[in-house]
C-alpha positions in Angstrom: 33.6 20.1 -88.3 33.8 22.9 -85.6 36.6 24.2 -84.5 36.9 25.4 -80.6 38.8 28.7 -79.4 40.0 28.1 -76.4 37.9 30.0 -73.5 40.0 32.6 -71.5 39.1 34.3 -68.4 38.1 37.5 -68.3 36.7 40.3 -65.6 33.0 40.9 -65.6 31.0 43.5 -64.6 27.4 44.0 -64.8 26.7 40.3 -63.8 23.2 39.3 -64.8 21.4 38.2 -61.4 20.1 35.0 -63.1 22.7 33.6 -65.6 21.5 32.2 -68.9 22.9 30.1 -71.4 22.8 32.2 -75.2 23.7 30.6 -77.9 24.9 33.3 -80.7 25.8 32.8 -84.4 27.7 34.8 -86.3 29.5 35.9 -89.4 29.3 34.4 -93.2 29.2 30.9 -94.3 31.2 29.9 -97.4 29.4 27.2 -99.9 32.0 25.7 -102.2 31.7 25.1 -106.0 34.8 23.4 -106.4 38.6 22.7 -104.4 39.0 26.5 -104.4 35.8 28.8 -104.7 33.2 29.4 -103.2 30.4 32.0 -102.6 29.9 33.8 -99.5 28.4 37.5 -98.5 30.0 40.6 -96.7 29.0 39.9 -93.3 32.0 40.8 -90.9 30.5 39.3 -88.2 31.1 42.0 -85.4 27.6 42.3 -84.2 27.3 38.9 -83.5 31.0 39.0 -81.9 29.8 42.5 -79.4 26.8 40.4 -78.6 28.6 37.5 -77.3 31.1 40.0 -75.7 28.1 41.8 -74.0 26.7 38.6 -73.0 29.9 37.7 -71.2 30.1 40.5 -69.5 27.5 40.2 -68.0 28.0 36.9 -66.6 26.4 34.5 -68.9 27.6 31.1 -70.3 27.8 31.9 -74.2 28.5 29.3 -77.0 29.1 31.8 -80.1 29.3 30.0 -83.5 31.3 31.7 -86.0 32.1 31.2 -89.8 35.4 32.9 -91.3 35.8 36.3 -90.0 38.9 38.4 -89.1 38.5 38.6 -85.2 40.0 37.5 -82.4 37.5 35.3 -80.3 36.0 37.0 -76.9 37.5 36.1 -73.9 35.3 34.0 -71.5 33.5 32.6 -74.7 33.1 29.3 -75.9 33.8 29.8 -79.9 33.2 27.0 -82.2 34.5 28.2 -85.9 32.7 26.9 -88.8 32.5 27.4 -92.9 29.4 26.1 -94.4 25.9 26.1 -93.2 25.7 22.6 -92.9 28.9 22.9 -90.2 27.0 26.4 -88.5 23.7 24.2 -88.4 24.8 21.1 -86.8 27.5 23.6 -84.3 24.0 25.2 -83.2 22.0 22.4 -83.0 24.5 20.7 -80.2 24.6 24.3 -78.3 21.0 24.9 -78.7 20.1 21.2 -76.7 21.3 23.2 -73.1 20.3 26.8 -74.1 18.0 29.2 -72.6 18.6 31.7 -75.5 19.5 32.0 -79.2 20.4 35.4 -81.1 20.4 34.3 -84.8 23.3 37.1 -86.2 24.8 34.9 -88.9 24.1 35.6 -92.5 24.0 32.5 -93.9 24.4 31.5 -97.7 20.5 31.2 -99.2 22.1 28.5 -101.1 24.6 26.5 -102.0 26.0 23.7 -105.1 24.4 20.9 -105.7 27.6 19.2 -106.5 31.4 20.3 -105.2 33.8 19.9 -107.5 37.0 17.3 -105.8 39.6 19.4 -107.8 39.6 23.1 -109.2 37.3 23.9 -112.4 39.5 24.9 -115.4 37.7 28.4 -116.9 35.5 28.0 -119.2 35.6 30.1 -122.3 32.0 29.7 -122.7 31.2 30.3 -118.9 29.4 27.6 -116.5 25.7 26.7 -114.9 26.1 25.3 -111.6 22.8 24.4 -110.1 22.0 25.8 -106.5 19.4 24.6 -103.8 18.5 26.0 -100.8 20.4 26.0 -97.1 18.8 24.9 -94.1 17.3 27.6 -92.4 19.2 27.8 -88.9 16.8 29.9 -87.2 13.5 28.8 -88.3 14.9 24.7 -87.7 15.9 25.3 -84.3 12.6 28.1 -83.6 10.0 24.7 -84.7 11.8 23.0 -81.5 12.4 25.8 -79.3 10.0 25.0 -76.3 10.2 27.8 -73.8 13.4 28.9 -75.1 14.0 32.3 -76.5 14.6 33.1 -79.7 16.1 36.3 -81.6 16.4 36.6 -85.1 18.0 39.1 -87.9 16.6 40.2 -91.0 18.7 42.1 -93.3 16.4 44.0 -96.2 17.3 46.5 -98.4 13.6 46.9 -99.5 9.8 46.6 -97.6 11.6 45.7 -95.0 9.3 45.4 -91.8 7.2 43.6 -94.3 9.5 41.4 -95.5 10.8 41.5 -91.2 7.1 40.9 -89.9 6.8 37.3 -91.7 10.5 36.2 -90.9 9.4 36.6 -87.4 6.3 34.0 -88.2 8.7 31.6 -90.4 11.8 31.4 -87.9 9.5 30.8 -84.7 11.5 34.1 -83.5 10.0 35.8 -80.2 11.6 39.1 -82.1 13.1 40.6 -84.4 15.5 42.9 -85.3 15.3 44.9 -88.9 18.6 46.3 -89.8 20.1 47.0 -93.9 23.2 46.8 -95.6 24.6 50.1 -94.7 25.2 48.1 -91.4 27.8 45.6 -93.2 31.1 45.9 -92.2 30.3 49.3 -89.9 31.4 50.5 -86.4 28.0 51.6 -85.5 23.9 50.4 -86.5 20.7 51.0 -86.9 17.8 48.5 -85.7 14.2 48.5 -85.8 12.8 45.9 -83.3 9.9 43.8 -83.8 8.7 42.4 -80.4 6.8 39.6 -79.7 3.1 41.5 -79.6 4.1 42.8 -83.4 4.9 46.2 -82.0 7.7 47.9 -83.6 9.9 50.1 -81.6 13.2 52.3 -83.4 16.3 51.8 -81.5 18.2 54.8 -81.8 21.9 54.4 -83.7 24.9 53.6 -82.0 28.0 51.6 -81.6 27.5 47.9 -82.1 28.7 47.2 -78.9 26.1 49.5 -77.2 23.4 47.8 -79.7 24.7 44.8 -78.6 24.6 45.5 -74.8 20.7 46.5 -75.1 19.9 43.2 -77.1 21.3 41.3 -73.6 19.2 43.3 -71.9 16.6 42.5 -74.1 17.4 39.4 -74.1 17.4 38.7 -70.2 14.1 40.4 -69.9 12.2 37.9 -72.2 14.0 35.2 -70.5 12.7 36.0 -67.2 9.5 36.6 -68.6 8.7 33.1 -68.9 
């Protein structure tokens, strides 16, 4: 179940002239095996969290849905705090009903146990099998249903990647695209390639996350109004 950060006030600047409401995911999911592990990925989460800081700012209504990272919520932000996909996709679902917008930030597990353990596995000598299927797909379950919303996903490649990009953008329903790699995990600053909605790609130069983050809004707010 999702937890809620309280929302705090804060001064903004910049405001938008037409607020939206953005939906944002954000950070890792965890998938537990058993009482006590669990697999999970690197993702920090602070792109998702400068987005829904940058989206604040500039005067939007922002529902950001967050699994387990180490940072403090953004003030002015609705945060709902989540560990597995199953808790991120029904979080999103519920803020996506009202929402004009969605950025798709979260890395989300590819898979999780069939079965959870109740109690802690003892170690195995001989090691373990534990079968896997597939998560839901956030992004492409909410793109089917999307209407005349917007939509903004993430891919992270570390290989072919506007390939690889170019038919995420087809699967997820995404109006764009943004192609990043894992030298972006857990780093201050990024760099993007963006896939628009025409299949053009354009090469955003490198920068902070939060200035990445500021142009996506922009972005964002531009697609929004263009429909």
């Amino acid at each position: 179940m999702a937890k809620r950060r309280p929302q705090r006030a804060s001064a903004r600047s910049n405001r938008a002239s037409d607020p939206l409401h953005i939906l944002i995911t954000a950070g890792p999911t965890r998938e537990y095996i058993d009482a006590i592990r669990f697999i999970s990925n690197p993702s920090s989460g602070r792109m998702g969290y400068a987005i829904a800081t940058a989206a604040a700012a500039r005067g939007h209504r922002v529902t950001l849905v967050s699994g387990p990272v180490a940072l403090p919520a953004p003030q002015g932000v609705e945060t709902l705090l989540v560990e597995t996909g199953r808790e991120m996709a029904t979080a999103a679902g519920r803020a996506f009903r009202d929402a004009d917008a969605a950025i798709f930030t979260a890395a989300v597990c590819d898979y999780r146990p069939v079965r959870r353990e109740r109690h802690k596995l003892p170690k195995n000598p001989d090691g373990v099998t534990i079968e896997m299927t597939t998560t839901e797909d956030i992004a492409a379950s909410l793109g089917r249903r999307k209407g005349r919303r917007v939509t903004l996903a993430f891919a992270l490649e570390d290989r072919n990647g506007r390939q690889k990009a170019e038919r995420k953008r087809i699967v997820k329903h995404a109006d764009a695209i943004l192609l990043n790699g894992p030298a972006n995990l857990n780093a201050d600053r990024a760099t993007f390639e963006f896939l628009d909605a025409e299949g053009r790609w354009h090469a955003w130069p490198s920068g902070t996350k939060q200035r990445i983050a500021e142009r996506i809004i922009r972005t964002v707010e531009k697609m929004c109004a263009s429909r």
